[in-house]
N, C-alpha and C positions, 0 to 999 in steps of 0.2 A: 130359475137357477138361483143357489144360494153361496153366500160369500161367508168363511169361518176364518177366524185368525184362529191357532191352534198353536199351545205353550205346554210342552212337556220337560217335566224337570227331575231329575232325579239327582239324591247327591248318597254315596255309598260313605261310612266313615266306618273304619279298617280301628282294633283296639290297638295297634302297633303298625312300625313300618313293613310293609309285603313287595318282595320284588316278585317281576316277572309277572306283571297283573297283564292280562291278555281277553282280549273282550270280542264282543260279537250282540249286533245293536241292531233291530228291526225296528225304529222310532221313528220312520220319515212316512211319510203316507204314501199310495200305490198311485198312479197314475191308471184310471180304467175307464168306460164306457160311462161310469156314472160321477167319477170325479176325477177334478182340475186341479193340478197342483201351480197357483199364478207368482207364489214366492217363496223360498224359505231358506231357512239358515243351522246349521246343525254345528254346534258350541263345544267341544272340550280342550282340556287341559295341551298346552303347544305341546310338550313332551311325549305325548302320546302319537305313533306313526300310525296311519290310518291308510285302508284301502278300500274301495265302495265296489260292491259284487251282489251277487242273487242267485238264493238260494235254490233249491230242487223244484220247491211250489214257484217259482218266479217273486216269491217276497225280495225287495231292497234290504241289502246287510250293509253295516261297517262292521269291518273288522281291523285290529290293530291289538298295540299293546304299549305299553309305558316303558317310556326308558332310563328311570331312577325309580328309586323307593319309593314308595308314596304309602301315606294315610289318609288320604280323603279320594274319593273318583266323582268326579260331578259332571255334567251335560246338559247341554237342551240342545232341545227341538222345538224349531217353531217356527211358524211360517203363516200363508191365508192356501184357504183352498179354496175351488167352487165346486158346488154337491147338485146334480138333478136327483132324477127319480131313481130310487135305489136297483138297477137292473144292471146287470154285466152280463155281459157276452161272455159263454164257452166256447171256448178258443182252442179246439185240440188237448183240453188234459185228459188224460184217464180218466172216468169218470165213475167207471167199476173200482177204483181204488178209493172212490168215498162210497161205498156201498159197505165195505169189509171193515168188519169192530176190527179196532184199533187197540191197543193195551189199558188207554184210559176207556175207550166209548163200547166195552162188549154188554153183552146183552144175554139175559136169563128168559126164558118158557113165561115167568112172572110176568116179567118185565114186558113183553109183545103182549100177551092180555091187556094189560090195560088199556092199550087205544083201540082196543073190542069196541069200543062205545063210539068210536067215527065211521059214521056210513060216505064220508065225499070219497070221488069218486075217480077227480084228478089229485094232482100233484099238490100244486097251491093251496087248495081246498086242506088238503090231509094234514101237509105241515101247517097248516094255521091251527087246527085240531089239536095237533099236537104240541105245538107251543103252549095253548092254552091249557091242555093237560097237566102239562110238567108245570105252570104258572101254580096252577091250582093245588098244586103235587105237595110243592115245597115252599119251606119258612127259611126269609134269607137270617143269612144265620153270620158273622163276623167271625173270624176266627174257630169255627166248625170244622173245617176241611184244611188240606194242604195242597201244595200243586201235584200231588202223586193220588192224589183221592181220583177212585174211578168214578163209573156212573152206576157201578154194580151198588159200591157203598152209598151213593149219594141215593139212590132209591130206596135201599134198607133204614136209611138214619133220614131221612125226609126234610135235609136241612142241607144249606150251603151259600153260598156266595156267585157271582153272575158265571164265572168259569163252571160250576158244576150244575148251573141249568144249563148252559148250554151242554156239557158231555151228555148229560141227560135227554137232551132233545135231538142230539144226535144221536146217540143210541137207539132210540124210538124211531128215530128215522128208518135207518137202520137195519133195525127189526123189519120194519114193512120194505123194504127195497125200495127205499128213497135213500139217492145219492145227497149227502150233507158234510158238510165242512164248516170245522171251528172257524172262527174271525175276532181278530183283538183288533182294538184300536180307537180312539176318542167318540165320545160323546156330548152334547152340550151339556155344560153347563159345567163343575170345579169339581172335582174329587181324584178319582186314578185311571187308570186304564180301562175299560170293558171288554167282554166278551158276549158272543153273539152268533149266530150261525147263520148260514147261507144253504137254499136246498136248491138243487137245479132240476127244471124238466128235461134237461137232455140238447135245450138251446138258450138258456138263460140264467143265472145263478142270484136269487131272488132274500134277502134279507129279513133273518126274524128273528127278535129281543124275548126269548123266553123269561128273562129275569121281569122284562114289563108288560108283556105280551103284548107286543106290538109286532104288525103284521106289515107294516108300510112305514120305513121305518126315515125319519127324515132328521137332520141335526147328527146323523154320523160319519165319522172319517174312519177309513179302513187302514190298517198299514200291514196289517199281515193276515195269513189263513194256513191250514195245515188237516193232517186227519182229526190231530185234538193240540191243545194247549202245547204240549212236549214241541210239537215241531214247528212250534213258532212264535220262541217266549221272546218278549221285548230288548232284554237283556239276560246273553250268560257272562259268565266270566272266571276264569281261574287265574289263584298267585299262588307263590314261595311264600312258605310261611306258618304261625301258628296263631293266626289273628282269628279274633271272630267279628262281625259284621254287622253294622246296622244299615238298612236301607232307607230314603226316605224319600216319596215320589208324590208328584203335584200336577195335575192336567187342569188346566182351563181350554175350552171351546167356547167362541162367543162367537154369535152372527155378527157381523158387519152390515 
């Protein structure tokens, strides 16, 4: 077993003041079969009323909203967790509802050809294939995609960032009738959020980093999952107003 202190920060700065900013926060980490949540502390502004619930997947939400004007929105999250070996137990969800493309993860005639070239013959075996496929597929790319890019486009333009390898290897999945789901949520080491996907046999929901093609996958914290991105973005939020937005977000993971 391993010990992560985990610091997520984000601060939003509004061009002017916006009332009625109203939020909805998936930033604390899950409590599962493969990690321990031993401490943590989740930070914003006193003025904001806040209420802790869970979503449709069983993801942890805040929800609330501000109650003056405001120009700046800031928070953290941070806490330690402890990580074993990356397995989770399915636990009664639907599991034919990761099997069906999704608006981001649909899939082309093209697109099922390519993993032509994997002859394994389980489950594990095929998605580790396919991770590596889509590794090999695509150039990460900065600023290439947006959060509305599907997997369709991300196959066609052979470029993207860790979200659009993952809709891509869930797509693949997919195609072959392997049940998969997106997953955001920390990684070692300073940068932002990741994504990542989870393929189940039917009794175990098993972790794979197509952005690094990693098959065993250790140093990550989960906090949310869904069919793709859409249904499980870290932060939404709506206000009054005619403000435009800057975001600016900072993850550290260190082992302990």
């Amino acid at each position: 077993m391993k010990r992560y202190l985990y610091n997520y920060q984000t601060i939003v700065t509004f061009s002017q003041p916006v009332v009625q900013h109203s939020i909805i926060l998936r930033c604390q980490p899950l409590s599962n079969t493969f990690q321990t949540i031993e401490s943590e502390h989740l930070l914003l502004p006193p003025y904001y009323w806040l209420r802790n619930g869970t979503d449709a997947f069983g993801n942890r939400t805040v929800y609330g909203g501000a109650t003056k004007p405001i120009s700046v929105f800031a928070y953290v999250s941070t806490g330690i967790v402890a990580t074993q070996e990356y397995t989770e137990r399915a636990r009664g969800e639907n599991l034919y509802l990761y099997t069906l493309p999704s608006e981001l993860t649909k899939f082309t005639p093209q697109m099922q050809q390519c993993t032509q070239t994997s002859y394994a013959t389980n489950v594990f075996d095929k998605a580790a294939d396919i991770c590596q496929i889509v590794n090999q597929m695509l150039s990460y790319a900065t600023n290439s995609t947006t959060v509305e890019t599907s997997a369709t486009e991300v196959f066609a333009n052979k470029r993207g960032v860790c979200q659009d390898y993952a809709h891509l290897m869930i797509a693949l999945c997919r195609a072959n009738q392997i049940a998969a789901r997106y997953v955001c949520g920390f990684v070692e080491g300073t940068g932002e959020t990741h994504a990542w996907v989870e393929v189940t046999d039917g009794f175990n929901w098993h972790g794979f980093d197509p952005t690094h093609n990693r098959t065993e996958l250790q140093g990550y914290v989960k906090i949310a999952h869904g069919r793709d991105s859409a249904d499980c973005p870290v932060c939404r939020g709506m206000f009054c107003g005619q403000a435009t937005q800057q975001t600016q977000i900072s993850v550290t993971l260190q082992q302990l």
